[in-house]
C-alpha beads as a LAMMPS data file, in Angstrom:
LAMMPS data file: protein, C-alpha beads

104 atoms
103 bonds

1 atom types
1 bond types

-500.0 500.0 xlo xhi
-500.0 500.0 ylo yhi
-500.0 500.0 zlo zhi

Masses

1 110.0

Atoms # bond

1 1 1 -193.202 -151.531 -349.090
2 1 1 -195.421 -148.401 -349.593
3 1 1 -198.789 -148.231 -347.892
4 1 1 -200.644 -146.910 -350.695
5 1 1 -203.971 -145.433 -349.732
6 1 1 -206.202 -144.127 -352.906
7 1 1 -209.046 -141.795 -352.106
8 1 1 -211.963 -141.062 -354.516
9 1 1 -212.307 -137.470 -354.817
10 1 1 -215.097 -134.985 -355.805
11 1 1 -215.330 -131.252 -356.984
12 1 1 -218.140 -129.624 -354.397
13 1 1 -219.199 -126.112 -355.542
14 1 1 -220.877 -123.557 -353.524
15 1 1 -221.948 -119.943 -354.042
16 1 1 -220.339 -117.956 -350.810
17 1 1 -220.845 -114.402 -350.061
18 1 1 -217.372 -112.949 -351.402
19 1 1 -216.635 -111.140 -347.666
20 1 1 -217.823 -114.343 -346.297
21 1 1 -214.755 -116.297 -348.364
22 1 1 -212.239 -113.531 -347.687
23 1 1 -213.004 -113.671 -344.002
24 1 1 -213.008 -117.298 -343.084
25 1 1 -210.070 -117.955 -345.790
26 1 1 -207.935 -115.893 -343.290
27 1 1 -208.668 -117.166 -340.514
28 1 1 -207.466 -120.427 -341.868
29 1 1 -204.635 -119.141 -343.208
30 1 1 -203.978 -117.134 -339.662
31 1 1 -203.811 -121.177 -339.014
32 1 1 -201.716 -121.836 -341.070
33 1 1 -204.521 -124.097 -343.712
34 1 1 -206.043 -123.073 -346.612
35 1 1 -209.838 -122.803 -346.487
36 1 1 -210.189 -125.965 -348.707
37 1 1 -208.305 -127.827 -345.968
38 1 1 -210.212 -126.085 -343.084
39 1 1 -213.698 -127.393 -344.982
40 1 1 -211.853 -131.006 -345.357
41 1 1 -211.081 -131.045 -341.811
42 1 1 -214.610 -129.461 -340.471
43 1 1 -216.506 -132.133 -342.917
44 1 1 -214.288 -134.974 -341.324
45 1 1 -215.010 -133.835 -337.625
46 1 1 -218.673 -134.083 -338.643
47 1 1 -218.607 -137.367 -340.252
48 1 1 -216.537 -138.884 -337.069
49 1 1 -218.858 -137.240 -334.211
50 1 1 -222.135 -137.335 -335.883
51 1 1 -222.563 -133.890 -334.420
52 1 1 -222.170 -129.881 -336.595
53 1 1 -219.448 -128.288 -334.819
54 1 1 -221.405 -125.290 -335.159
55 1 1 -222.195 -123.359 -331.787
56 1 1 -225.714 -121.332 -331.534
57 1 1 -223.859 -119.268 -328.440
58 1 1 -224.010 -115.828 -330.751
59 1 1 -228.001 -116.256 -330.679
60 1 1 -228.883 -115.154 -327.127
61 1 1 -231.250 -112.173 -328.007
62 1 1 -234.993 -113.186 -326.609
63 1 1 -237.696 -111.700 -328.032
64 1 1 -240.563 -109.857 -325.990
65 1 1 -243.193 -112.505 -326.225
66 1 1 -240.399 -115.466 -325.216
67 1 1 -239.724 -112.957 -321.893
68 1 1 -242.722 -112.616 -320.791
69 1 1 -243.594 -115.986 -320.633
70 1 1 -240.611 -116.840 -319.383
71 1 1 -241.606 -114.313 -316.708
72 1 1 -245.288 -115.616 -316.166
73 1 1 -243.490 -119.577 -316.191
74 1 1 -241.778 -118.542 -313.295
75 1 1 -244.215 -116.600 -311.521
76 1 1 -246.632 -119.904 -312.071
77 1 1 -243.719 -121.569 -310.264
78 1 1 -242.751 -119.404 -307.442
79 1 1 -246.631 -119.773 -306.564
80 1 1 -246.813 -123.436 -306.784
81 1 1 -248.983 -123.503 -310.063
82 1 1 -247.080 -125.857 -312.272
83 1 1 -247.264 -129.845 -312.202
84 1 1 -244.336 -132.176 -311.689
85 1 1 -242.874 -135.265 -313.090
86 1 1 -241.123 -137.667 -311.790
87 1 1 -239.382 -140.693 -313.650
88 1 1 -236.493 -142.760 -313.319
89 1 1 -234.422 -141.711 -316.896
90 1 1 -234.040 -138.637 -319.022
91 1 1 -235.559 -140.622 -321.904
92 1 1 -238.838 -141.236 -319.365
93 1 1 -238.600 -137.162 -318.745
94 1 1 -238.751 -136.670 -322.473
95 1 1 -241.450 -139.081 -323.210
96 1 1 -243.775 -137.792 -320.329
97 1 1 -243.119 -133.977 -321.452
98 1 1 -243.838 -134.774 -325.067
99 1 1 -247.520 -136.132 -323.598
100 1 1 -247.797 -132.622 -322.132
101 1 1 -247.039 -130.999 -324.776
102 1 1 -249.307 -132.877 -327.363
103 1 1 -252.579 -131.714 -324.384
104 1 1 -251.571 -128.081 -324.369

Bonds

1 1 1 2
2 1 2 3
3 1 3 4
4 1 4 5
5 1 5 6
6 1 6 7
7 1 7 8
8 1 8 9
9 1 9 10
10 1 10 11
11 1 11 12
12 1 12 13
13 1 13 14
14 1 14 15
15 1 15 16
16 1 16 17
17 1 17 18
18 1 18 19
19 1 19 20
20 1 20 21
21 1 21 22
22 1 22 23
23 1 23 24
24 1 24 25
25 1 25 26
26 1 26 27
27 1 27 28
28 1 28 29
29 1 29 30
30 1 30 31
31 1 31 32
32 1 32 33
33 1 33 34
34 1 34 35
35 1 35 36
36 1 36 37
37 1 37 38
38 1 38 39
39 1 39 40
40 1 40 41
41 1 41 42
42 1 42 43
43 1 43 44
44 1 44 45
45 1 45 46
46 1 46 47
47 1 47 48
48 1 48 49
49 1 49 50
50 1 50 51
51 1 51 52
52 1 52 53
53 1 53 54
54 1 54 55
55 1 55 56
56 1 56 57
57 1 57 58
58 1 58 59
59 1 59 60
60 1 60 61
61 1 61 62
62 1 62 63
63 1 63 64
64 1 64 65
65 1 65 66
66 1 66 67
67 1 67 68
68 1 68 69
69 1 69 70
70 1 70 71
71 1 71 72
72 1 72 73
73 1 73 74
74 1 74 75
75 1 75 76
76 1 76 77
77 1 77 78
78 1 78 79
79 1 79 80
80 1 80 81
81 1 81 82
82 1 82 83
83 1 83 84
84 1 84 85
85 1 85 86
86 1 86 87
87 1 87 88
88 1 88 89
89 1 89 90
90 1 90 91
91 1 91 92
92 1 92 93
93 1 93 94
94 1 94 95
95 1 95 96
96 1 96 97
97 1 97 98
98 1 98 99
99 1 99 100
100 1 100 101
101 1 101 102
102 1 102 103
103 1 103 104
């Protein structure tokens, strides 16, 4: 007997930058996929881990006004100027930081 597994299906059309298509339609096919598979299989990795496989790696740069208070954070720190927490969880950490925040 045939398992026989019927799937509603949906056209999904989106405007792409042509060199955009081109590009990432080779690299799945360097995979041996076609790009309408490699969506398919990106949209089911986000539906089973709840999470955009997308990684933010490629946006390192820092601006000037994000390095020098980085640089004045640390300098506060090195001199003993900042406060502490302490709690027993990461969700306590959180909680307590987002009071700070909210008195700056």
């Amino acid at each position: 007997m045939q398992n026989e597994y019927k799937m509603s299906t949906v056209n999904y059309n989106i405007r792409l930058d042509k060199d955009l298509k081109e590009n990432s339609a080779q690299v799945f096919n360097d995979y041996g996929i076609s790009l309408s598979q490699g969506i398919k299989m990106i949209l089911t990795q986000i539906v089973k881990t709840k999470e955009i496989p997308v990684s933010l790696d490629y946006c390192n740069t820092v601006n000037e006004q994000t390095k020098q208070d980085l640089l004045q954070s640390m300098a506060e720190f090195e001199a003993g100027q900042c406060d502490t927490i302490q709690t027993e969880s990461v969700e306590d950490a959180l909680k307590q930081l987002t009071e700070i925040a909210k008195n700056l």
